[in-house]
N, C-alpha and C positions, 0 to 999 in steps of 0.2 A: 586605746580601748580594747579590752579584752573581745577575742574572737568566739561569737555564740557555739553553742554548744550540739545545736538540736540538728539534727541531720533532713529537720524539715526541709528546709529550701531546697536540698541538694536532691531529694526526692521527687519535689512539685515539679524543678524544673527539669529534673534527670528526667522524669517520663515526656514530659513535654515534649520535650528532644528528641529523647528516643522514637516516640511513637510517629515523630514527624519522618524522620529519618527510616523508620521501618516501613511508614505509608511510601513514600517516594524510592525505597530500596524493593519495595514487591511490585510497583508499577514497573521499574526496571524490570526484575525478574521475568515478568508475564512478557515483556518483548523483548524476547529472545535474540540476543547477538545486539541489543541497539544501543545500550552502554556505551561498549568496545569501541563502535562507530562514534559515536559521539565523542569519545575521549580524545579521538583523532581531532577533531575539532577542538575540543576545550585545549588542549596541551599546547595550540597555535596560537591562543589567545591569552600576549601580556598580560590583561589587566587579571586574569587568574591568578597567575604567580605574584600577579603584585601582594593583592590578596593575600596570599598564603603568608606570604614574606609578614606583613603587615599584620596579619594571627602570634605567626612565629613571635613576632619583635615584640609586641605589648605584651603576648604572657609573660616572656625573657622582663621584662621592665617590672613588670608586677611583682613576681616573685623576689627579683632581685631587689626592689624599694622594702618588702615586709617579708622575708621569707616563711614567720611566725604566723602571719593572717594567711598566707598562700605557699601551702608547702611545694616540693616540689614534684610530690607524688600526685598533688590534685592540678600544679600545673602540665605534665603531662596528659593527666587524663583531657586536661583543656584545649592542652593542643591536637591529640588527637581528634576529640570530637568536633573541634575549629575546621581542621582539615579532613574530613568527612563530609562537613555540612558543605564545606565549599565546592568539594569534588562532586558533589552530588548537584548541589545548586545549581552551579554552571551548568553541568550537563542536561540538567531540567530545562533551564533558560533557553540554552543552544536549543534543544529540540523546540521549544514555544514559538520564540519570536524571529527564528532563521526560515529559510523559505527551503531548508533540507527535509521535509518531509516530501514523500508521494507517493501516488497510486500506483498499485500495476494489476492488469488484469490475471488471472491464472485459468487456464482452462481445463475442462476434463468434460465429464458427465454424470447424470446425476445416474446414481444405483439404487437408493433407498426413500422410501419419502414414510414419516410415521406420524399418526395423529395421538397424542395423551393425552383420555379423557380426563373432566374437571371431575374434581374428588373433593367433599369432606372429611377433613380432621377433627377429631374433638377430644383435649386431653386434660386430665384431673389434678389438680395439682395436692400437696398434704394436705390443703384446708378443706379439699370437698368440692373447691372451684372449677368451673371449666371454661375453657377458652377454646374456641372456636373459630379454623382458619377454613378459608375457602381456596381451593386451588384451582386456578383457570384452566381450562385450556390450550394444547400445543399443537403447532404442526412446525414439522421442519423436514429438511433434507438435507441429504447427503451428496457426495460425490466422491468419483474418485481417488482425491488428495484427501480423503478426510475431513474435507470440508463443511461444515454445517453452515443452514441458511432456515432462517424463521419465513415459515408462507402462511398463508391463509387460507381456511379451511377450503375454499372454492378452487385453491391453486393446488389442494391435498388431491381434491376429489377427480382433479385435470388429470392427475399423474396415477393416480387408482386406475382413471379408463384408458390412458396412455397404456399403461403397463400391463391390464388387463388382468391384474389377480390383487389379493385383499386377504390378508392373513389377520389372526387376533390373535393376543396374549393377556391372561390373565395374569395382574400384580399383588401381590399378595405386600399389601400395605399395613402399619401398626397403627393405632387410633383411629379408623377409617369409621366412619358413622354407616354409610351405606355399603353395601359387599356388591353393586351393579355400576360403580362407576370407578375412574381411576386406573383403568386398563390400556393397554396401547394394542392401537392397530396399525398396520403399515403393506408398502406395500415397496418388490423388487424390479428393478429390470431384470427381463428374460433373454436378454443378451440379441436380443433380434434387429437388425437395422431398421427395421419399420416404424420400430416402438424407441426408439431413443431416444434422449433428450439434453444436447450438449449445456454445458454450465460455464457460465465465466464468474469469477469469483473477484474483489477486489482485496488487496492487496497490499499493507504498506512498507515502502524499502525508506532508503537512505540514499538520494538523487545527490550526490557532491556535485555532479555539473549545472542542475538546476539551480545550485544554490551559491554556484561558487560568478564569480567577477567577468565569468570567459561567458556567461549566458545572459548577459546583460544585451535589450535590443540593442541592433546597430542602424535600425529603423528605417533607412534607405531602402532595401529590398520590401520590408513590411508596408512600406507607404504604397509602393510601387503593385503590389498586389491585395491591396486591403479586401477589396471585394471578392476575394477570392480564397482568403485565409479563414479557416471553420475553426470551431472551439473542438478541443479533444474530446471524443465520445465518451455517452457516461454510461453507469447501471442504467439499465430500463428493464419495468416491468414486463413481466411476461405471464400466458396461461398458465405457467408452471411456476411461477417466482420473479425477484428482482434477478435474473443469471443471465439477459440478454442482452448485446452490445452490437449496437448499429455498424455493422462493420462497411458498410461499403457508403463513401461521402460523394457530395456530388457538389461541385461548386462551380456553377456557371451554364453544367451541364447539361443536358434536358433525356438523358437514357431514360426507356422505359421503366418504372417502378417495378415489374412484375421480374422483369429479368435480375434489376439489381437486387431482388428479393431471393431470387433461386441463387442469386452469386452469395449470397450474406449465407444461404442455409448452407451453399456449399461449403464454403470457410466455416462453419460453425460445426458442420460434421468432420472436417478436415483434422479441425482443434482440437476434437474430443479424440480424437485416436491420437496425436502425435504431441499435442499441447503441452504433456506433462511431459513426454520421455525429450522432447527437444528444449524444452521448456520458452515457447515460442506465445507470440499473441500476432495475430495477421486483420490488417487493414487495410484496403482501399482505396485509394484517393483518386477522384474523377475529377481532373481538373480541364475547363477551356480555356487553354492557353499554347501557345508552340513555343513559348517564351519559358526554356528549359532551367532558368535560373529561379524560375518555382521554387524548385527544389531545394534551395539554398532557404529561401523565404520560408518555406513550411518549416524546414531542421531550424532554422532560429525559432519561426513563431511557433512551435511545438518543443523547444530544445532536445532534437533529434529524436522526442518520441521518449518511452519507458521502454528500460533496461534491457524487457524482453519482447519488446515489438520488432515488426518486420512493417514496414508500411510501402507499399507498392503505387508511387505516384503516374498513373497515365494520363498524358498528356495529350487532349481530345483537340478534333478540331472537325468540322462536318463538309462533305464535299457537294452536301446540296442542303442550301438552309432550308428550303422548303419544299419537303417530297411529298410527291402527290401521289396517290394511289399506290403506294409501295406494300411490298408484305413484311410480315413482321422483320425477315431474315432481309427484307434490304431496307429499311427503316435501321434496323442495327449495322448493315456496313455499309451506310452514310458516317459512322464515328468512326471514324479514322484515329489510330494510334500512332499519331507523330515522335512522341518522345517516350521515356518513361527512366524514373528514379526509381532510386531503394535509400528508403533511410533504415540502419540498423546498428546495433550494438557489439559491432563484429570487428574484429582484426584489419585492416589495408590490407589489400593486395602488396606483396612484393613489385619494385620498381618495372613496367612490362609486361607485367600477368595482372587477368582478369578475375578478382576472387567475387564472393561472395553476390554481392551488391550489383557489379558490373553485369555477371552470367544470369542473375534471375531479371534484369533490367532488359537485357538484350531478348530475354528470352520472351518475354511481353513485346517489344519491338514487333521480332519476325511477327506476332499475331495477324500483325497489317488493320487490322479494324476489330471491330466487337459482334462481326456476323457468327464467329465461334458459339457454341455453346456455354453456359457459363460454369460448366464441370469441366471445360477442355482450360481455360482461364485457372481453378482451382488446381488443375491438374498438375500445369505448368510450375505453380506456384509449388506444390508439393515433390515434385522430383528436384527441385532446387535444392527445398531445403532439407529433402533426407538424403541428400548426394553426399557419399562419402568427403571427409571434411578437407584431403586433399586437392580431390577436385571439385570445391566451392562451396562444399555442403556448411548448412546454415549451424555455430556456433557460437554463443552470446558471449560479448566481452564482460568481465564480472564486471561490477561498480568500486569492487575493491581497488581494482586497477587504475582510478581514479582517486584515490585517497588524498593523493600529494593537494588536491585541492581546494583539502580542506583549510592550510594555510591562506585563503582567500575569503573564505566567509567569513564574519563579521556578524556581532551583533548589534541590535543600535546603539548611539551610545546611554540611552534612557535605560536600556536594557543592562547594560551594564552597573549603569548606576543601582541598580534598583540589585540584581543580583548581589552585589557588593554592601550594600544598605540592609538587606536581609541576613547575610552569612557576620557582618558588624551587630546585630542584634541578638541573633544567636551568641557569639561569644561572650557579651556585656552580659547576656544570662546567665551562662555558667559561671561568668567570675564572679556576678554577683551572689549567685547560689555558694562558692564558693567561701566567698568573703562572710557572708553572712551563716553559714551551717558548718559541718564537719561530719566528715567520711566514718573517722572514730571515734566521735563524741567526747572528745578532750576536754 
């Protein structure tokens, strides 16, 4: 049978194609670097090249049965877009149904907060018609990093009397029906310690160890301390926006609320100065226990924490369960600081020496209790970790440096299927667009 003529088919299904592959090639683009990362993954995974292979071999078969219905100009173009769709597939997949995604906090502070008032549009089209859009309202802020964060108007209005000034700007908009609305106001920090207002931002990287075979429970330790093990802190709300992270956990412990509140503000103005240039996230952990193998149990049940945490576990225990008539300052050195860990994402010490993890852990020790103030506590914590990096100062192991583990991740094999099943459905279209149409209209 003579091969049709019309380059319909090759059209209907070439956009198809394309436009799917352009949708899923700009989703990549917009996150920056996560490709590259992914490829590292897919390249480890057989059933891909099977794939490929399995693209490869049916066009070779097709063309080679009929060269005349499938030249060899449009088997090319087949293979290529076979091996596109796959490359792309997989890497889609990997991201979906792998447990390689996760958060991290990033810290700094906010500098700008701005409100965009709601504005009418209304524009005319050739026939005399008009359409009519409505534009809501905006508030949002800024930080440091560049960061934008959508708030509400009441969380606008927080950081207007925070920051104590309110500037206008007039927008000169096209179609605007009214000339009184549609302008933005906003407002800066004055650089003042009084008025600040630190920002945690969320964050998504590429966790290889979260998602690789070595982070799987080993649930002996987790059993052993279940009542004691917290879920990782989230975004919370705040008068200023969703930028606020419970830094300081308490489990088992009974420390004052008020002091663990002045310790959280501490670390929070802490972060806003050094967050971005160390690129650090600092947490807390109050554990009651003397039972220093904690610390094992938290690094599995948290798998040692995101990339750019420092998490400082002290280990509580009280030397009079029930004080009576104490002051505040000996209410707090009743909490004895028995032990204390560092989980982080930093380098070993060489065999003998004390780095990173060890000197900021010791250095909680000497504390001896929590009669301190909770800025001598912060304080600690920050000579640590801007200590030149010789001697212990705090630097983040990349995740890069974890790669090799990507060869451990695994999709399921449903996931498999189904990617494979999809990238097979694609190809049977274009050969069919093939079979059926012509590129040159022969």
């Amino acid at each position: 049978m003579a091969k049709h003529t019309s380059p319909l088919p090759i059209l209907i299904i070439g956009g198809i194609v394309t436009i799917l592959l352009t949708v899923i090639g700009v989703w990549f683009a917009n996150h920056d670097g996560l490709f590259e990362k992914l490829w590292v993954m897919v390249k480890h995974n057989p059933i891909f090249w099977i794939t490929g292979l399995i693209s490869l071999a049916g066009t070779a078969f097709f063309w080679k049965r009929d060269p005349e219905e499938f030249t060899f100009g449009e088997a090319v173009i087949q293979i290529a877009l076979s091996l596109v769709t796959i490359v792309l597939f997989f890497a889609l997949f990997s991201y979906w149904f792998t447990d390689v995604q996760d958060v991290e906090f990033w810290n700094s502070r906010v500098i700008l907060a701005e409100h965009w008032e709601t504005w009418d549009e209304q524009k005319e089209d050739s026939k005399g018609n008009y359409t009519h859009t409505k534009h809501p309202p905006h508030w949002t802020l800024h930080t440091t990093m560049n960061e934008r964060v959508s708030i509400s108007e009441s969380q606008y209005e927080n950081i207007v009397q925070r920051f104590g000034n309110q500037s206008y700007e007039r927008i000169n908009r096209a179609y605007r029906v009214s000339h009184s609305d549609g302008n933005r106001y906003f407002t800066t920090y004055n650089g003042k310690a009084d008025t600040e207002i630190p920002a945690s931002v969320e964050h998504s990287f590429t966790n290889w160890v979260k998602a690789s075979k070595e982070s799987e429970d080993s649930s002996e330790l987790l059993a052993r301390f279940k009542e004691l093990l917290k879920d990782y802190p989230s975004l919370e709300a705040s008068d200023y926006g969703p930028i606020k992270v419970d830094r300081v956990i308490q489990a088992g412990t009974d420390v004052p609320e008020d002091y663990c509140a002045k310790l959280d503000a501490g670390l929070d103005s802490l972060l806003a100065e050094i967050g971005a240039r160390k690129q650090v996230n600092i947490l807390i952990y109050l554990v009651n226990t003397t039972d220093e193998r904690f610390e094992d149990a938290l690094r599995e049940h948290w798998v040692n924490g995101k990339k750019n945490d420092v998490i400082v576990i002290l280990g509580l225990s009280k030397k009079d369960k029930n004080p009576v008539n104490m002051t505040e300052d000996g209410v707090l050195g009743q909490h004895l600081i028995r032990w204390s860990g560092v989980l982080a994402w930093v380098d070993e010490a060489k065999s003998g020496e004390d780095g990173f993890r060890q000197l900021l852990a010791q250095r909680m020790v000497k504390l001896k209790n929590l009669k301190h103030p909770p800025e001598k506590i912060v304080q600690e914590i920050s000579d640590q970790i801007t200590s030149p990096i010789p001697q212990g100062g705090y630097k983040r192991k990349a995740m890069a440096d974890f790669s090799h583990l990507a060869s451990e991740i695994a999709m399921p094999w449903w996931a498999n299927v189904l990617v494979v099943l999809s990238s097979v459905v694609v190809m049977l279209m274009t050969g069919w667009a093939f079979h059926r149409g012509s590129l040159t209209g022969r």
